[in-house]
py3Dmol code that shows the C-alpha trace and the ligand (Angstrom):
import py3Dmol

protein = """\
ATOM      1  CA  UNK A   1    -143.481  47.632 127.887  1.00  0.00           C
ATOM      2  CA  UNK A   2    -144.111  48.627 124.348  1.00  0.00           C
ATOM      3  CA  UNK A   3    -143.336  45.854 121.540  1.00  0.00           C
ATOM      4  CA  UNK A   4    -141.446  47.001 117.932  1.00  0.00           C
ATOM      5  CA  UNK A   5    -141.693  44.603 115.234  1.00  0.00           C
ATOM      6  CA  UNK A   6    -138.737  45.082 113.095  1.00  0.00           C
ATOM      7  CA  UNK A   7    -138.845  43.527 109.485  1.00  0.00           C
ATOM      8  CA  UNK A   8    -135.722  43.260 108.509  1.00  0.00           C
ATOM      9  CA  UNK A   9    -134.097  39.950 106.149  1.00  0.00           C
ATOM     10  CA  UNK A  10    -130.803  40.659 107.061  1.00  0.00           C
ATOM     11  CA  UNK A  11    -130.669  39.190 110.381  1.00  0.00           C
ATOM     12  CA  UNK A  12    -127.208  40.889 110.737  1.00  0.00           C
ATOM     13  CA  UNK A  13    -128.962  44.629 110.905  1.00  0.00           C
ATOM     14  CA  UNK A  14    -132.146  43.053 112.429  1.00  0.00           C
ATOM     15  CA  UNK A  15    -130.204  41.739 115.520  1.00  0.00           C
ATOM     16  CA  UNK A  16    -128.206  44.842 115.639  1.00  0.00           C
ATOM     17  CA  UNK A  17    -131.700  46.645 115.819  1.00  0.00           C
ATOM     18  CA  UNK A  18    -133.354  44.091 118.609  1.00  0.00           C
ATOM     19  CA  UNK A  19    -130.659  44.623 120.668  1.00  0.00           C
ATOM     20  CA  UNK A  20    -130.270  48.095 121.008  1.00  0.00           C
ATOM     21  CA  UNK A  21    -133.915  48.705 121.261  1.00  0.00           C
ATOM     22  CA  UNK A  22    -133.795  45.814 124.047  1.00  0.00           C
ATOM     23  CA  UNK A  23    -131.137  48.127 126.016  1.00  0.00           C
ATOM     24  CA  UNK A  24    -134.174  50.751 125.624  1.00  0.00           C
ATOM     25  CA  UNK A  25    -136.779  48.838 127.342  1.00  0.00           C
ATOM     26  CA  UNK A  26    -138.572  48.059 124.227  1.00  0.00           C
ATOM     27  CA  UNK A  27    -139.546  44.393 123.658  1.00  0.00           C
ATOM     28  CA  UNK A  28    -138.447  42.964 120.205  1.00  0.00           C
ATOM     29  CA  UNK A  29    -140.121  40.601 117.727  1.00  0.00           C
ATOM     30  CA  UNK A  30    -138.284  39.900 114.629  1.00  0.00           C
ATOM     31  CA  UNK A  31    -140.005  38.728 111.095  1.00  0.00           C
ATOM     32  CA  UNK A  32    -137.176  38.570 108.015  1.00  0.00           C
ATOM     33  CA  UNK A  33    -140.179  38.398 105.243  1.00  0.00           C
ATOM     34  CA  UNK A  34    -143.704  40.244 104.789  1.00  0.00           C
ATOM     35  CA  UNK A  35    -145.544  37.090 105.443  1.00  0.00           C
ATOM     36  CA  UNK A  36    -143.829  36.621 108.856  1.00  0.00           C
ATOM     37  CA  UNK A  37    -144.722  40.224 109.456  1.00  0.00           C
ATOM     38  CA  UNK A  38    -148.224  40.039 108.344  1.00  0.00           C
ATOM     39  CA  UNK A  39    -148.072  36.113 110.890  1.00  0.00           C
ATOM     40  CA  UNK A  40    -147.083  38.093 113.507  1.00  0.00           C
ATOM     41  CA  UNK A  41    -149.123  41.778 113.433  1.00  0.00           C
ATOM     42  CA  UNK A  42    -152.504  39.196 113.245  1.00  0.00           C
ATOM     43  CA  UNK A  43    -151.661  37.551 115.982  1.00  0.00           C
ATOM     44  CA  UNK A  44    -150.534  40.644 118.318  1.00  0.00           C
ATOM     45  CA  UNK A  45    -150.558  44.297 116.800  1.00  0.00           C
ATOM     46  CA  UNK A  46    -147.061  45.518 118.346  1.00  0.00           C
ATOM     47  CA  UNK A  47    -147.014  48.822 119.364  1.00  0.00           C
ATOM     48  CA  UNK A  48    -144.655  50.323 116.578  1.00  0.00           C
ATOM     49  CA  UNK A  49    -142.872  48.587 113.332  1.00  0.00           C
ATOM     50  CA  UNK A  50    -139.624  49.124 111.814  1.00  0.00           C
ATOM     51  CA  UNK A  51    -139.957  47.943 107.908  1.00  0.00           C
ATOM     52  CA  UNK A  52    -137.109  47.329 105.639  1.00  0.00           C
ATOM     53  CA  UNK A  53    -137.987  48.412 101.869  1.00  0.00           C
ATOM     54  CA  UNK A  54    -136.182  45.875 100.246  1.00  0.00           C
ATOM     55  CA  UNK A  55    -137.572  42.701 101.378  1.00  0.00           C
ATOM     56  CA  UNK A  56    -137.572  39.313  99.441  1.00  0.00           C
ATOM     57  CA  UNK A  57    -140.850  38.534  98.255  1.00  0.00           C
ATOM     58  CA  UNK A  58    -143.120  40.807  99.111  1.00  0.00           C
ATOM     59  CA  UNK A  59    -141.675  44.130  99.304  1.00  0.00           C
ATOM     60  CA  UNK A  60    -141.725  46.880 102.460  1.00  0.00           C
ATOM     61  CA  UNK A  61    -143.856  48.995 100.276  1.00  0.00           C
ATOM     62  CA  UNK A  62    -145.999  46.620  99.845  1.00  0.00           C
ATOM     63  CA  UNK A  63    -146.551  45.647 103.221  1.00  0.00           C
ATOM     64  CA  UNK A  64    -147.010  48.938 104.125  1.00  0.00           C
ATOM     65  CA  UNK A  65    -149.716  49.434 101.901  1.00  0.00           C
ATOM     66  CA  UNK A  66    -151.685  46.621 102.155  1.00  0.00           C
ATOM     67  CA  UNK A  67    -151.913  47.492 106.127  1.00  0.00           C
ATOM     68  CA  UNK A  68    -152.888  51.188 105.492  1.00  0.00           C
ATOM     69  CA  UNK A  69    -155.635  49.502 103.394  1.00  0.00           C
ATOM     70  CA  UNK A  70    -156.652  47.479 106.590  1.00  0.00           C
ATOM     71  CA  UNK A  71    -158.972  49.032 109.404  1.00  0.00           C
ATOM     72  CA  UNK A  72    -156.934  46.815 111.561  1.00  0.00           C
ATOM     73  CA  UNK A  73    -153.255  48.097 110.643  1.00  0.00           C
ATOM     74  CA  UNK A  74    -154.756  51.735 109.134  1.00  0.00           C
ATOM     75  CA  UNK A  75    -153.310  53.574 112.891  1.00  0.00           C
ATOM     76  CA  UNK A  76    -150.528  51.337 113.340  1.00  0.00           C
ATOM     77  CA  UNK A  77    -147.300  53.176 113.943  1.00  0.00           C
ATOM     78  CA  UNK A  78    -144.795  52.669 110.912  1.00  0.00           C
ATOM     79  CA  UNK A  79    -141.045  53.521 110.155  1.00  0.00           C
ATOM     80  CA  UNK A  80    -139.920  52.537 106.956  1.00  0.00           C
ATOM     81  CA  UNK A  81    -136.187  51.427 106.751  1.00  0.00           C
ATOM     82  CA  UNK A  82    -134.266  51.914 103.611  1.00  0.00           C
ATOM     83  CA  UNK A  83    -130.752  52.006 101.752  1.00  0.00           C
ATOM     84  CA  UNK A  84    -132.411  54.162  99.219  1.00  0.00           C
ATOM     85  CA  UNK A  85    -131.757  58.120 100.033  1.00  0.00           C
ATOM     86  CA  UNK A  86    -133.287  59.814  97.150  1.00  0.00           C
ATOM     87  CA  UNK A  87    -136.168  61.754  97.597  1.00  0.00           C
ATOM     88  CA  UNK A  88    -138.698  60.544  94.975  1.00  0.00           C
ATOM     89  CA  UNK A  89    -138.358  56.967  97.502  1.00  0.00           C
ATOM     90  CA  UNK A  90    -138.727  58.940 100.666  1.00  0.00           C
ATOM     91  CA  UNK A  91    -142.025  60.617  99.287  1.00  0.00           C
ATOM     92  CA  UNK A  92    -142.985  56.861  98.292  1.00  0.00           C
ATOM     93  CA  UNK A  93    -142.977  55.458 101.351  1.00  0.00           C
ATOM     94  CA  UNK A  94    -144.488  57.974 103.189  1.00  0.00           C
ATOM     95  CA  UNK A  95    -147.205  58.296 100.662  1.00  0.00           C
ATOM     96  CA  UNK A  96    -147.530  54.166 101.279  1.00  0.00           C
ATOM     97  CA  UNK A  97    -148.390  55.113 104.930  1.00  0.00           C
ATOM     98  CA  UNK A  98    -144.953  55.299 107.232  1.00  0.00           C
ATOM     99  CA  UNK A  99    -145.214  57.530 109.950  1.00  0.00           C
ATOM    100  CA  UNK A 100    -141.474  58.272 109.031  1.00  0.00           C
ATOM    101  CA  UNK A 101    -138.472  57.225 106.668  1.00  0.00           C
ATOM    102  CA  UNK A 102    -134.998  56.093 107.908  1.00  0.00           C
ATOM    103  CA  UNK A 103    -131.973  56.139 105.503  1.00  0.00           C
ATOM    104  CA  UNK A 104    -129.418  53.348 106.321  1.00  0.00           C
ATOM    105  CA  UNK A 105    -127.124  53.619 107.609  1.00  0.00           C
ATOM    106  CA  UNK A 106    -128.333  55.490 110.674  1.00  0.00           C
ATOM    107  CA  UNK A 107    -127.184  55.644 114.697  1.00  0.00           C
ATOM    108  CA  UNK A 108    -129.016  54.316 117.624  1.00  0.00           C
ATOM    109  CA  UNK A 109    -129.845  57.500 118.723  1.00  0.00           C
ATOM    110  CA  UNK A 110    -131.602  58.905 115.944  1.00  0.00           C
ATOM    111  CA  UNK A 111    -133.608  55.209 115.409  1.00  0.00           C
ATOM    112  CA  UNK A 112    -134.657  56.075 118.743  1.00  0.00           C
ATOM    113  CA  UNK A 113    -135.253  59.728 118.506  1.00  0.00           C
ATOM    114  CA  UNK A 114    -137.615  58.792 115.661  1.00  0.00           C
ATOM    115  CA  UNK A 115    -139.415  55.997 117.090  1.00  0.00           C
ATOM    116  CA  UNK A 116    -140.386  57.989 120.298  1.00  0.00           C
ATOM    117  CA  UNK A 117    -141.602  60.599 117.843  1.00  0.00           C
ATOM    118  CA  UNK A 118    -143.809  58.909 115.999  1.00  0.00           C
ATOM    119  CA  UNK A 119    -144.995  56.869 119.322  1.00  0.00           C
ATOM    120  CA  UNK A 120    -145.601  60.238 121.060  1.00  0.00           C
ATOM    121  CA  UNK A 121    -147.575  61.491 117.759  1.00  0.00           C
ATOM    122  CA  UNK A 122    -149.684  58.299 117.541  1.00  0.00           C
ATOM    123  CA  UNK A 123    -149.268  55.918 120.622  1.00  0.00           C
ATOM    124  CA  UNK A 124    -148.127  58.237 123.528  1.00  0.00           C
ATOM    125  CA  UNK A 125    -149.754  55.365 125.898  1.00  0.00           C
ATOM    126  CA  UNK A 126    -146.962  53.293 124.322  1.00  0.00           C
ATOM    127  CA  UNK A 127    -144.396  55.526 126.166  1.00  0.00           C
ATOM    128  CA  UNK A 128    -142.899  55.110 129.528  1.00  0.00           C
ATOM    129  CA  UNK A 129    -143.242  59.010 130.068  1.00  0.00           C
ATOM    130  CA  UNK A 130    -145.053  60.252 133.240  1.00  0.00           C
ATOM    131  CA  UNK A 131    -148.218  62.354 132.208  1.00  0.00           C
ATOM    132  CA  UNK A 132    -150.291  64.808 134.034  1.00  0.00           C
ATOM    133  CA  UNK A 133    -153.882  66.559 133.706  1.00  0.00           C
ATOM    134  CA  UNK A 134    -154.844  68.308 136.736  1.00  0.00           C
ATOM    135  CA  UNK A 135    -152.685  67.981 138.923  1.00  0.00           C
ATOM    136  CA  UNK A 136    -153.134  64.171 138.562  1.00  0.00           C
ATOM    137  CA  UNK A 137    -149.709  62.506 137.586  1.00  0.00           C
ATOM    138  CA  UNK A 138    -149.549  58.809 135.923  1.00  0.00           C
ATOM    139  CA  UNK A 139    -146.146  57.300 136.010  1.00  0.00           C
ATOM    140  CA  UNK A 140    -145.804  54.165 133.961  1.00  0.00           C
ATOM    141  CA  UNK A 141    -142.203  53.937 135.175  1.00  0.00           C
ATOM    142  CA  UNK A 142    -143.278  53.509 138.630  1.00  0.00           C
ATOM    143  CA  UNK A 143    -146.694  52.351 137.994  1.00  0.00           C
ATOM    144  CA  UNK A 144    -147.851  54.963 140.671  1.00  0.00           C
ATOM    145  CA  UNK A 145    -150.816  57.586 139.886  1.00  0.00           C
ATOM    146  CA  UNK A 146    -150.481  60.514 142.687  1.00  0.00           C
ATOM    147  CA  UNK A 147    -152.417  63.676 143.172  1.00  0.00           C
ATOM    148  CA  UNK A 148    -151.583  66.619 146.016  1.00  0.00           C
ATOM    149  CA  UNK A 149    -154.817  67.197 147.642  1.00  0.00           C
ATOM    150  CA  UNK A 150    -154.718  69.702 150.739  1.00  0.00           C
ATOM    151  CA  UNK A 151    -151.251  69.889 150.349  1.00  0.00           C
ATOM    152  CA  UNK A 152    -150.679  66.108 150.727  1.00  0.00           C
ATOM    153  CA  UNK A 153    -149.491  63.754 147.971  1.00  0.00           C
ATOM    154  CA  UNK A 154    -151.990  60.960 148.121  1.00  0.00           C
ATOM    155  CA  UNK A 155    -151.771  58.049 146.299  1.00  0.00           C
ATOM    156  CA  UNK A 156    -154.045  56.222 143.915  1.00  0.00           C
ATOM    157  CA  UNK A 157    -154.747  52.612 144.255  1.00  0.00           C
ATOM    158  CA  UNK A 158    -155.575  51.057 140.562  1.00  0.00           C
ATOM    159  CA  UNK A 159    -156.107  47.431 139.757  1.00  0.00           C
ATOM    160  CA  UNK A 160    -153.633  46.873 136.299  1.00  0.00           C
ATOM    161  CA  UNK A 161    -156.694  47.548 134.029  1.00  0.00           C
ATOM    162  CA  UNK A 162    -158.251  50.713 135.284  1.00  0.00           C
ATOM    163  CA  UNK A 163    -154.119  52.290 135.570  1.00  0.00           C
ATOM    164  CA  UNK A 164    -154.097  51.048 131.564  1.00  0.00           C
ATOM    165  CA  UNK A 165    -157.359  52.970 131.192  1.00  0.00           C
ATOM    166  CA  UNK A 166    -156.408  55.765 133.090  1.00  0.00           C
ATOM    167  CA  UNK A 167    -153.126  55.724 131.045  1.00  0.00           C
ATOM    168  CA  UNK A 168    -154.944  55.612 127.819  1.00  0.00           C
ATOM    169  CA  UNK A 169    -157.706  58.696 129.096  1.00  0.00           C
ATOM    170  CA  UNK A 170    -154.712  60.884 129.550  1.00  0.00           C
ATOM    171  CA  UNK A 171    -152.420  60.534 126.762  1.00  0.00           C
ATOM    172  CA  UNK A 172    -155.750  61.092 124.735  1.00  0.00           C
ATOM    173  CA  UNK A 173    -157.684  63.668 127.188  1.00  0.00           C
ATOM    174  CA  UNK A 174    -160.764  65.811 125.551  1.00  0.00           C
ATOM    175  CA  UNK A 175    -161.478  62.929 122.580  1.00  0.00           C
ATOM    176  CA  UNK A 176    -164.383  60.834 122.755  1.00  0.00           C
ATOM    177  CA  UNK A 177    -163.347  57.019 122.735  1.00  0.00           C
ATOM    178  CA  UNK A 178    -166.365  54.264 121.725  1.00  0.00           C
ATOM    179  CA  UNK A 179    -166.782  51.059 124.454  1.00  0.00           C
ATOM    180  CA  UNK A 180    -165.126  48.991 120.942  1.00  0.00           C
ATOM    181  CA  UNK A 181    -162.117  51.768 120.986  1.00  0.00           C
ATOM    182  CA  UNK A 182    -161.443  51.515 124.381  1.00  0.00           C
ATOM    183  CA  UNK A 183    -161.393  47.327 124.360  1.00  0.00           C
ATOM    184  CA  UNK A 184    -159.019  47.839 121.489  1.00  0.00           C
ATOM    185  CA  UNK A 185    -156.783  50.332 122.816  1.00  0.00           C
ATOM    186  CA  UNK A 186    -156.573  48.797 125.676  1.00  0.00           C
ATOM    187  CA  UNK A 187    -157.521  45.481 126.369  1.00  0.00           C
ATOM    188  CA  UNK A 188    -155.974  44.552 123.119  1.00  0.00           C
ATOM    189  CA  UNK A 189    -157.550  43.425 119.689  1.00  0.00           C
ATOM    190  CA  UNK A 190    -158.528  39.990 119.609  1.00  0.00           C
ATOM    191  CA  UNK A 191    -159.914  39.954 122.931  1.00  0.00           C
ATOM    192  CA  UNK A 192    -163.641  38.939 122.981  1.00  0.00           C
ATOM    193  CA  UNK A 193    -165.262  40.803 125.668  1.00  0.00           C
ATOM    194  CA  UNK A 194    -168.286  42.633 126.092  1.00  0.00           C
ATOM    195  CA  UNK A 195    -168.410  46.246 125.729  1.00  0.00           C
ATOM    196  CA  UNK A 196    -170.379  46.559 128.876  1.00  0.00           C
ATOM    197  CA  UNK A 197    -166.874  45.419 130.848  1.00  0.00           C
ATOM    198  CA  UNK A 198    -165.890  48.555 130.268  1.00  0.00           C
ATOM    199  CA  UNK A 199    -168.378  50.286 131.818  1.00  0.00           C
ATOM    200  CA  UNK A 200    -167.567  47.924 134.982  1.00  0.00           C
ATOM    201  CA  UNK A 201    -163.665  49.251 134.443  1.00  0.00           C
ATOM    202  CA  UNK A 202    -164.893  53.237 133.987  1.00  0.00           C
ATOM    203  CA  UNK A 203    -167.007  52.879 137.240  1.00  0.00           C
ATOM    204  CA  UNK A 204    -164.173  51.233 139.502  1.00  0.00           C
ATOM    205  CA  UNK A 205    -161.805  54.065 137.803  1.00  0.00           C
ATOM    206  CA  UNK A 206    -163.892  57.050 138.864  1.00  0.00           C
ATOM    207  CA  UNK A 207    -164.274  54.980 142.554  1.00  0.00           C
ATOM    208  CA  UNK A 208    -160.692  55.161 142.514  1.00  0.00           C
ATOM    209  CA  UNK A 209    -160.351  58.901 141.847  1.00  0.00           C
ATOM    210  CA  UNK A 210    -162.851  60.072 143.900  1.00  0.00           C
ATOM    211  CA  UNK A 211    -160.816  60.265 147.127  1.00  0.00           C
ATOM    212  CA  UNK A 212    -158.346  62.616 144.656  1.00  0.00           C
ATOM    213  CA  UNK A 213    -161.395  64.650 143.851  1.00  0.00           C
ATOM    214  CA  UNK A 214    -160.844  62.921 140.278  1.00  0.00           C
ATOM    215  CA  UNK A 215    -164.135  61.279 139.700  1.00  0.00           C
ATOM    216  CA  UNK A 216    -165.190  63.648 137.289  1.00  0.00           C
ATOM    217  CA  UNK A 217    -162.355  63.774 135.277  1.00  0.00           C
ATOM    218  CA  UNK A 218    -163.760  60.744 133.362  1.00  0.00           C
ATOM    219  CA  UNK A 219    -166.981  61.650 131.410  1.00  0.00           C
ATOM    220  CA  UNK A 220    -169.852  59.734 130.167  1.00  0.00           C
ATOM    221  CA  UNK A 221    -170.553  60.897 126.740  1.00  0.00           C
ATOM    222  CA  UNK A 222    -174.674  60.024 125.863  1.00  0.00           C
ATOM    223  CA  UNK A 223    -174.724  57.335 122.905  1.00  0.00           C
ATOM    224  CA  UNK A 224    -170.704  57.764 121.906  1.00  0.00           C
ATOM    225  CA  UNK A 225    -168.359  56.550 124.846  1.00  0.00           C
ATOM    226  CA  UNK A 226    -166.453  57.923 127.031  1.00  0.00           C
ATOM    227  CA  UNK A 227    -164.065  60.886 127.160  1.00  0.00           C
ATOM    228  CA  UNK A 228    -161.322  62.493 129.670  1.00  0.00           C
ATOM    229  CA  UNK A 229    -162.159  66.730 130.340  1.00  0.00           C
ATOM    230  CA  UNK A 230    -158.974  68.630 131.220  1.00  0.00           C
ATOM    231  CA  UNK A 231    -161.482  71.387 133.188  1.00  0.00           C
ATOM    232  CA  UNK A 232    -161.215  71.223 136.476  1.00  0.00           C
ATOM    233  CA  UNK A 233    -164.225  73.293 137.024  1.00  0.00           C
ATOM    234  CA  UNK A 234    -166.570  70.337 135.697  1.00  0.00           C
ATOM    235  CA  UNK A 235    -164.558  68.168 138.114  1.00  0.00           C
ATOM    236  CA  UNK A 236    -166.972  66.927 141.224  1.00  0.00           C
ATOM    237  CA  UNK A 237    -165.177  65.442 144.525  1.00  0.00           C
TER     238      UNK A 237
END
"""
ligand_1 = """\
1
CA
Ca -133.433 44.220 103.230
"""
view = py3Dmol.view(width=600, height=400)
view.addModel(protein, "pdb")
view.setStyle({"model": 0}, {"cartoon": {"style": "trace"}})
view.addModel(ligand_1, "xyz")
view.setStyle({"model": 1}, {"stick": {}})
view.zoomTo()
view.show()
């Protein structure tokens, strides 16, 4: 389940917004000031935030800044809210770092539209959609990773940490991700482990696959990381 973090001090619009992105599946945190939000995002980066502009204290555009200026917050997925429709202020926050600008008032719908945007532009392993890369399918719906071998759907048995890995490979196939990336992405920041666990996690996922004829589908890149081919000819049973 992916977490939003909506900054919002009018707990009137911000428990409008919880709600209906509850409905959607989303888990909701709610912060009414910038040093709430900047409480909550270091203990727990959420998946995606929702900022209000106009907050007390601290403003949004603020905020928004002084994240982009972190190498903690610099990726993190950020929609600036605001009552202010003018174009000079949409070209200010998005030149403070939001992914995107929302105008109040706006629907549901298009809050949602634009949050599974900007989620499938920068976090698609935030996303409940199924993916696919050879013939491999990952459904975090169903939790299920299948592949048709012979003409037989076989199933994939992954423990919760290699499916999150797998997850992450294939919404980011052909990039190189470093041992630190990968415990970041997805482990989680603040979680202390050593970068040779996920070596352990690589070699049970590639166990996993190989029944699929998957193995290979996870490469060792020399000295960088690891990295997820989508060519099926450098693909070994
Ligand atoms: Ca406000």
């Amino acid at each position: 389940m992916s977490t939003v973090l909506v900054v919002e001090d009018e707990a009137a619009i911000g428990e409008l917004i919880a709600i209906n992105l509850r409905h959607a599946g989303f888990e909701v945190k709610l912060a009414a000031d910038a040093d709430i939000a900047q409480r909550e995002v270091d203990r727990e980066l959420p998946d995606l935030v929702l900022l209000d502009w106009m907050l007390p204290g601290q403003s949004g555009l603020q905020l928004a800044r002084r994240w982009r200026g972190d190498a903690r917050t610099r990726e993190l997925p950020l929609i600036m809210l605001t009552a202010r429709a003018e174009e000079a202020d949409k070209i200010t926050g998005l030149d403070a770092g939001a992914d995107d600008y929302l105008t109040k008032p706006f629907s549901t719908k298009e809050l949602l539209a634009r949050i599974r945007a900007v989620l499938r532009r920068k976090a698609p392993e935030a996303l409940d959609a199924a993916v696919e890369v050879q013939g491999l399918r990952l459904d975090p719906a169903t939790r299920r990773v299948t592949r048709r071998v012979e003409g037989e759907m076989r199933e994939v048995k992954v423990g919760p940490t290699e499916f999150r890995l797998l997850h992450f490979f294939m919404t980011h196939p052909e990039r190189v991700h470093s041992r630190a990336q990968l415990l970041d992405r997805v482990w989680g920041d603040h979680v202390f482990i050593e970068e040779r666990t996920v070596d352990v996690h690589v070699k049970r996922l590639r166990e996993a696959l190989g029944p699929v004829q998957c193995a290979g589908l996870v490469e060792t890149v020399r000295g960088a990381g690891y990295r997820l081919t989508q060519q099926l000819g450098s693909v070994a049973a």
